[in-house]
C-alpha positions in Angstrom: 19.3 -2.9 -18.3 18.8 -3.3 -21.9 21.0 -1.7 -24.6 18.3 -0.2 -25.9 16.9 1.1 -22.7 20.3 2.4 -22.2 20.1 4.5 -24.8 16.2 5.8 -24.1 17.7 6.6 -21.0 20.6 8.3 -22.5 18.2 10.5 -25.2 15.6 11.3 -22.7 13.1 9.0 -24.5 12.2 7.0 -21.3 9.3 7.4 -19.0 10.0 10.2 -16.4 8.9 10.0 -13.1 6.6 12.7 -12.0 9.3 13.5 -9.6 12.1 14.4 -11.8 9.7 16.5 -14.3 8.7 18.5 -11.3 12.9 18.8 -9.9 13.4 19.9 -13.4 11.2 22.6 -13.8 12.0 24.1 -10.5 15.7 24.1 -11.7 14.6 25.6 -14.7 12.5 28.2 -13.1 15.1 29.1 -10.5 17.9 29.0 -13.5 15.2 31.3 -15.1 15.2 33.9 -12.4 19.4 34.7 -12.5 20.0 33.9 -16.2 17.0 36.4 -17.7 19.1 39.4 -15.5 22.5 38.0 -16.8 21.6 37.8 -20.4 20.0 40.8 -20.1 23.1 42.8 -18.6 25.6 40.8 -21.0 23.4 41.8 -24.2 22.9 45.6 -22.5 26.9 45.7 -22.9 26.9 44.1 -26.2 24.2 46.9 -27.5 26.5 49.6 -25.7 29.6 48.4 -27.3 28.6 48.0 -30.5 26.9 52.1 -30.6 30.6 52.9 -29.3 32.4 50.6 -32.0 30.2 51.4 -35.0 29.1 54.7 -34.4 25.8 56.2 -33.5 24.7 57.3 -36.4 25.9 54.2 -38.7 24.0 52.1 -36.3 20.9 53.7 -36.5 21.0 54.9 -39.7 22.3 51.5 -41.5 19.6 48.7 -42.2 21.8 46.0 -41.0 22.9 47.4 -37.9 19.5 49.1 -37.1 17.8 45.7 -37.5 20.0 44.1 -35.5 20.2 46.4 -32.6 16.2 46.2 -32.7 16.5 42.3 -31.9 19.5 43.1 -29.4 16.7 45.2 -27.5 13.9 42.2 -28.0 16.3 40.0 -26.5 16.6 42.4 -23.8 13.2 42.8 -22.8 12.1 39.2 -23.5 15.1 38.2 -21.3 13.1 40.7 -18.4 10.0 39.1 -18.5 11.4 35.5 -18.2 13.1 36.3 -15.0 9.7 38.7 -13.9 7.5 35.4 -15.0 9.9 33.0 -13.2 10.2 34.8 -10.1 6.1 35.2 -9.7 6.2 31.3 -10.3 8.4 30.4 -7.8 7.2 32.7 -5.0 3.9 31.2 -5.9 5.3 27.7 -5.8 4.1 27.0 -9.2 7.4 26.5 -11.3 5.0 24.0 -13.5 3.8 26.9 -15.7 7.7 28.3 -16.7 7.8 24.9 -18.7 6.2 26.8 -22.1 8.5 30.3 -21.0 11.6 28.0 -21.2 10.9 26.3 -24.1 9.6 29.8 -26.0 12.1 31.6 -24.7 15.4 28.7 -25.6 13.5 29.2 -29.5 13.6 32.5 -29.7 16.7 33.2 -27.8 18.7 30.5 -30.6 16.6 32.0 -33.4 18.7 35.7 -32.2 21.7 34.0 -32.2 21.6 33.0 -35.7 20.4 36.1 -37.1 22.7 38.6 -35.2 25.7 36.6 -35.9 25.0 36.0 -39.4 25.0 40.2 -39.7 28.2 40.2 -38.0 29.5 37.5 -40.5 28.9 39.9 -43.1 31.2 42.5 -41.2 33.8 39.5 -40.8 33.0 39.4 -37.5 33.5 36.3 -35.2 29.9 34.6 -34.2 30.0 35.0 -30.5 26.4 36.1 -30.3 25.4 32.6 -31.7 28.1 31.1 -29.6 26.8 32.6 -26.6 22.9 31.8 -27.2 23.9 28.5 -27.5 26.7 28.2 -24.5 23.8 29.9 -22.2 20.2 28.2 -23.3 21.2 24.5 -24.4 24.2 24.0 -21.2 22.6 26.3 -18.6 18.6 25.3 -18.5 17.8 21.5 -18.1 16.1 19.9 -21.4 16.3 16.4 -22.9 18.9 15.2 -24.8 17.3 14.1 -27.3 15.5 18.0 -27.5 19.2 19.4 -27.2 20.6 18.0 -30.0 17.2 18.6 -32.1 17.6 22.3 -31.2 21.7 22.8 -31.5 21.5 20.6 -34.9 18.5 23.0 -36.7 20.5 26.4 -34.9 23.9 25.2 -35.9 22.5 24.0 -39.4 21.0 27.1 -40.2 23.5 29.6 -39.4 25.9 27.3 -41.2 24.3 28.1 -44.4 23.5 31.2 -43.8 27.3 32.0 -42.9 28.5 30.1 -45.9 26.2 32.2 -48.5 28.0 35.6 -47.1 31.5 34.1 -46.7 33.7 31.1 -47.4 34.5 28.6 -44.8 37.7 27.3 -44.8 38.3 23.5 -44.1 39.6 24.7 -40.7 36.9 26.8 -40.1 34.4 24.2 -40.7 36.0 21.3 -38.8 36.1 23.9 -35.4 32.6 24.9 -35.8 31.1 21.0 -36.3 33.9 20.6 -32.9 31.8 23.5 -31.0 27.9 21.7 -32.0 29.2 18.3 -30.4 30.8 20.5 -27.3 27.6 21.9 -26.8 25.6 19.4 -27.3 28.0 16.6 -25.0 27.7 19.4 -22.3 23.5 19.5 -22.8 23.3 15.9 -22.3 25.8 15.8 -19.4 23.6 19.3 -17.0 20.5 16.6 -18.1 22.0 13.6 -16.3 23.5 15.6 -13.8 20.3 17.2 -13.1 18.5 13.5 -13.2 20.6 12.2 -11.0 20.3 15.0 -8.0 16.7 14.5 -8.5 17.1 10.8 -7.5 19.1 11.8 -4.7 16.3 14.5 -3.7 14.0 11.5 -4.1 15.5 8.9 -2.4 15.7 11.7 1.0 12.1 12.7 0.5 11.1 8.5 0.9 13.3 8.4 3.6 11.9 11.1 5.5 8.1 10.6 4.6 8.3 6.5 4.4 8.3 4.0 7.0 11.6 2.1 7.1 10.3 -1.1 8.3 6.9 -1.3 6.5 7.3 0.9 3.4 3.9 2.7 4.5 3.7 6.7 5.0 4.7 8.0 8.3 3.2 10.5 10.4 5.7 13.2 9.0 4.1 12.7 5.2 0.2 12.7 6.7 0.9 16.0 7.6 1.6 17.3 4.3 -1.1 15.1 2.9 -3.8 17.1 4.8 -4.9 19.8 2.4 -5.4 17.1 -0.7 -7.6 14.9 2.1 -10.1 17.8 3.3 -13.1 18.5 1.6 -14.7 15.1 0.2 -16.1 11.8 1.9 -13.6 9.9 4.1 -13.5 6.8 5.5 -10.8 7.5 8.4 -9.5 4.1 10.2 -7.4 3.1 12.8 -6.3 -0.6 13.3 -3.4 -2.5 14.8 -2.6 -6.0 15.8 -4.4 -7.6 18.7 -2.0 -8.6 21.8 1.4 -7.5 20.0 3.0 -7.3 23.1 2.7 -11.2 23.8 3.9 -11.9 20.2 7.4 -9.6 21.0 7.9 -10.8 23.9 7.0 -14.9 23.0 9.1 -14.7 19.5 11.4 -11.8 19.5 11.3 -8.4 17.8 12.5 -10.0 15.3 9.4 -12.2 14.4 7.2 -8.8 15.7 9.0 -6.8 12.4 8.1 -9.9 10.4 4.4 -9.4 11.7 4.3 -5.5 11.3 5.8 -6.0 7.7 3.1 -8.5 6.5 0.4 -6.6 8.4 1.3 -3.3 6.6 1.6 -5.6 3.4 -2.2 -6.9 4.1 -3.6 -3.1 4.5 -1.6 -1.5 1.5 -3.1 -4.4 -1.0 -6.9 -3.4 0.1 -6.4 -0.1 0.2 -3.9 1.4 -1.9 0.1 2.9 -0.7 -1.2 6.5 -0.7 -3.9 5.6 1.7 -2.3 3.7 4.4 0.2 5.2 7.4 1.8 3.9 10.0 1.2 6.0 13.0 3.2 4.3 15.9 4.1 1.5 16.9 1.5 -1.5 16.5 -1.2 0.8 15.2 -1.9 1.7 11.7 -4.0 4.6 9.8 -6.0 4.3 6.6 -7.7 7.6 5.3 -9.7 6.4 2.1 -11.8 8.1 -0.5 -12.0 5.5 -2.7 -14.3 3.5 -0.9 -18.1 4.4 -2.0 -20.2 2.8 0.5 -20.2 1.1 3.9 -20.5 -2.2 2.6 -17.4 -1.6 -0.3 -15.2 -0.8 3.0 -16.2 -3.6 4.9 -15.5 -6.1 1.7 -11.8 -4.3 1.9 -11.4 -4.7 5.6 -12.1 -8.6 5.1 -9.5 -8.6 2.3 -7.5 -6.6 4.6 -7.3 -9.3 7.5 -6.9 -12.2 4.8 -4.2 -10.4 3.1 -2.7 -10.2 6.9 -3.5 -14.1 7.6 -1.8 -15.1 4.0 0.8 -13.0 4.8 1.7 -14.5 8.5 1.6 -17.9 7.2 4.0 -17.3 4.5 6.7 -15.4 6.1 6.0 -15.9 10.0 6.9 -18.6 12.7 3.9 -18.3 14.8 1.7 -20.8 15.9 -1.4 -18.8 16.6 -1.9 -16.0 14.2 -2.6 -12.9 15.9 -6.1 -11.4 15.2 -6.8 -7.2 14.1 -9.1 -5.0 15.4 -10.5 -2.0 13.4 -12.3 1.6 14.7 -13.5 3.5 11.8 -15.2 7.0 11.3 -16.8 7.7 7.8 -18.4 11.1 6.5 -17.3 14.3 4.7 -13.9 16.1 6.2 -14.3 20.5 5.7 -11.2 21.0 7.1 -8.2 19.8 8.8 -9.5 20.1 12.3 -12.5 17.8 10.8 -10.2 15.3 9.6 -8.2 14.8 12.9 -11.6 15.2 14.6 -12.4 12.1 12.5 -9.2 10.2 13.1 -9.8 10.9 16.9 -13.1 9.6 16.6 -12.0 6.4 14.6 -9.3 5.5 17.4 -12.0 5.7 20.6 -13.6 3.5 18.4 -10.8 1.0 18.2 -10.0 0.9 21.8 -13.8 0.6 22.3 -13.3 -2.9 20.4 -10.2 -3.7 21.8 -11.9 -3.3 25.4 -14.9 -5.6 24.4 -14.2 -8.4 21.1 -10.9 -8.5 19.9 -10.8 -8.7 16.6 -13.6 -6.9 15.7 -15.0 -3.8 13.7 -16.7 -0.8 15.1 -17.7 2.7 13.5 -19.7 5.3 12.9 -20.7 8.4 10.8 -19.1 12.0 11.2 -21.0 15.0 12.5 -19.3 18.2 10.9 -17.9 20.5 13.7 -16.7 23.5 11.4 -19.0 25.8 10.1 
C-alpha cells in the first residue's frame, strides 16, 4: 500500500465499504443508547452540585450562573432524547437514521463544553465541563479521524481564546492544554481503527458463514436472508448443475471435480452477476435473476454461461472430454416467499426433466401465481 493511501486510510479519507458505514452506525446507535443516560446523570450531579456550592439564590439570580445552568438543563434533555431516538432506532433495526443525531448532538454537546467552562474560567475554575464533552463525544462515539481532529481543533481553538480574554495562561498552562487536544484527538483516531478493524473481523465471519468456501458463490444459509429483497418483481429462477459429475470424481479425483465446480461457478457468476448465483448442494447450482428482461436476454446469458464454463475447463482442468450443463428454469413475477420457492421447485423438475431426456439442454416455463 501506497504512502499516500496509508495516510487516507489513517484520516478516514478512503472509500468505506458499505459494511463498515453500517458496523459504525450501529456502534454509534448502541453507544448512543448508554451514553445519553450517563451524560445525563453525570450533568444532573454537576447541576445539583453547583445549586449546593454557589447557592440557590446566586445561581438563579446571577446572569452568569443562571445562563449557564439553563444550558446544563439543555444538555440534559437533549442528552434524553438521543438515547429515546437511539433506542427506537435500534429496536426498529434502523441505526442508519442516528447518523444526523450523532453528528448534531457531538456539535452541540462540544459547543456546551466551551461555553460552560469558559463561565467557570471566569470563577477560576478548572475546565472539566470542556474536558469532559470532549473526553465523552470525540473518544466514546465512532467518527473519522480526519472529522475528530476538525472538531477537537475548532472546540479546543475556541475555548482557547475565549479562556485567554478572561484570564492569563501561563506557559505551563498552555503547553498541558495543547498535551490534552493531541490526547484526545490520538484516542479519536485509535476507537476509529479499532472500531474498523472489528468490523473487518465481523465481515470476514459474515462471508464465511453466507459464502461458499470452494466456489466463492452464496450458500443456502445467505438465500435465506435474501428472500424478502427477491419477492415482489419478475424472476427468472434457475437451477443447473454439471452433467454426469459423478463419472468425472470418480475418473479424475475430487480434486479435478473442485477444479470443475470452481470454473463452473466461475462461468455462472460472469453471466449473471455474484449476488445472483448460489450454490445449493453439491453439483447443482441456483441463479435467481431480475436483471434479465426477456426470454431471449436469459437465453443469450445461459450461452455465455456454458462458454464461460467451457473456457474455464480448458484453462484450469485436466479433462479430456469437457463435461456438458443442463438448465431448468421458471420465469414470472414472485408475491411472496412461498411463490419464490414454489418457483425454484418448479425450475428443478424442470432440470431433472432435461437431465432424464437431452443432456445438456434447456427447459422452462412461465410462473402461475399461487398466493392471493
Amino acid at each position: 500500500m501506497a504512502l499516500s493511501q496509508r495516510i487516507k486510510r489513517f484520516l478516514g479519507l478512503d472509500e468505506l465499504s458499505p459494511y463498515f458505514i453500517a458496523y459504525m452506525q450501529r456502534t454509534n446507535a448502541n453507544l448512543a443508547v448508554y451514553a445519553g443516560v450517563a451524560v445525563a446523570c453525570i450533568e444532573l450531579l454537576l447541576l445539583v452540585n453547583t445549586m449546593l456550592h454557589k447557592g440557590m439564590y446566586d445561581a438563579v439570580t446571577n446572569r452568569l450562573n443562571r445562563t449557564h445552568g439553563i444550558t446544563q438543563i439543555a444538555f440534559i434533555v437533549v442528552s434524553l432524547l438521543l438515547t429515546w431516538k437511539a433506542q427506537r432506532a435500534t429496536k426498529q433495526g434502523r441505526t442508519s437514521e442516528v447518523e444526523l443525531p450523532v453528528a448534531a448532538y457531538i456539535v452541540f454537546a462540544m459547543s456546551y463544553g466551551v461555553f460552560n467552562s469558559w463561565i467557570d474560567a471566569l470563577y477560576g475554575e478548572p475546565p472539566l465541563t470542556f474536558i469532559f464533552c470532549s473526553v465523552a463525544c470525540t473518544c466514546v462515539f465512532v467518527m473519522p479521524p480526519v472529522g475528530s481532529l476538525l472538531v477537537n481543533s475548532i472546540a479546543f481553538t475556541v475555548f482557547f481564546l475565549l479562556s485567554n480574554f478572561s484570564a492569563t495562561f501561563s506557559g505551563n498552562t498552555v503547553f498541558h492544554y495543547w498535551v490534552g487536544w493531541i490526547i484526545v484527538c490520538f484516542v479519536s483516531m485509535l476507537r476509529y481503527q479499532e472500531c474498523r478493524n472489528g468490523a473487518t473481523h465481523e465481515q470476514r465471519l459474515h462471508d464465511a458463514s453466507e459464502l461458499d468456501e470452494l466456489t466463492g458463490l452464496r450458500n443456502r444459509r445467505s438465500l435465506r436472508g435474501d428472500y424478502p429483497k427477491l419477492v415482489n418483481r419478475d424472476l427468472f429462477v434457475v437451477m443447473c448443475d454439471i452433467d454426469n459429475f459423478k463419472g468425472v470424481n470418480d475418473t479424475y479425483g475430487h480434486v479435478e471435480g473442485d477444479h470443475v465446480l470452481k470454473a463452473f461457478g466461475r462461468g455462472i457468476e460472469s453471466a449473471f452477476g455474484h449476488d445472483n448465483c448460489y450454490r445449493y448442494g453439491g453439483d447443482e447450482f441456483l441463479i435467481i435473476s431480475h436483471s434479465c428482461k426477456s426470454l431471449a436476454e436469459f437465453r443469450q446469458r445461459v450461452a455465455l454461461m456454458r462458454i464461460n464454463f467451457a473456457t474455464n475447463m480448458r484453462a484450469e482442468c485436466k479433462i479430456e472430454a469437457l463435461p456438458t450443463s443442463s438448465v431448468g428454469y421458471c420465469s414470472g413475477f414472485a408475491k411472496s416467499e412461498d411463490d419464490l420457492r414454489a418457483m425454484m421447485h418448479i425450475a428443478d423438475s424442470n432440470l431433472y426433466d432435461v437431465k432424464r431426456s437431452t443432456k445438456g439442454g434447456t427447459r422452462g416455463e412461465e410462473f402461475q401465481a399461487i398466493s392471493s
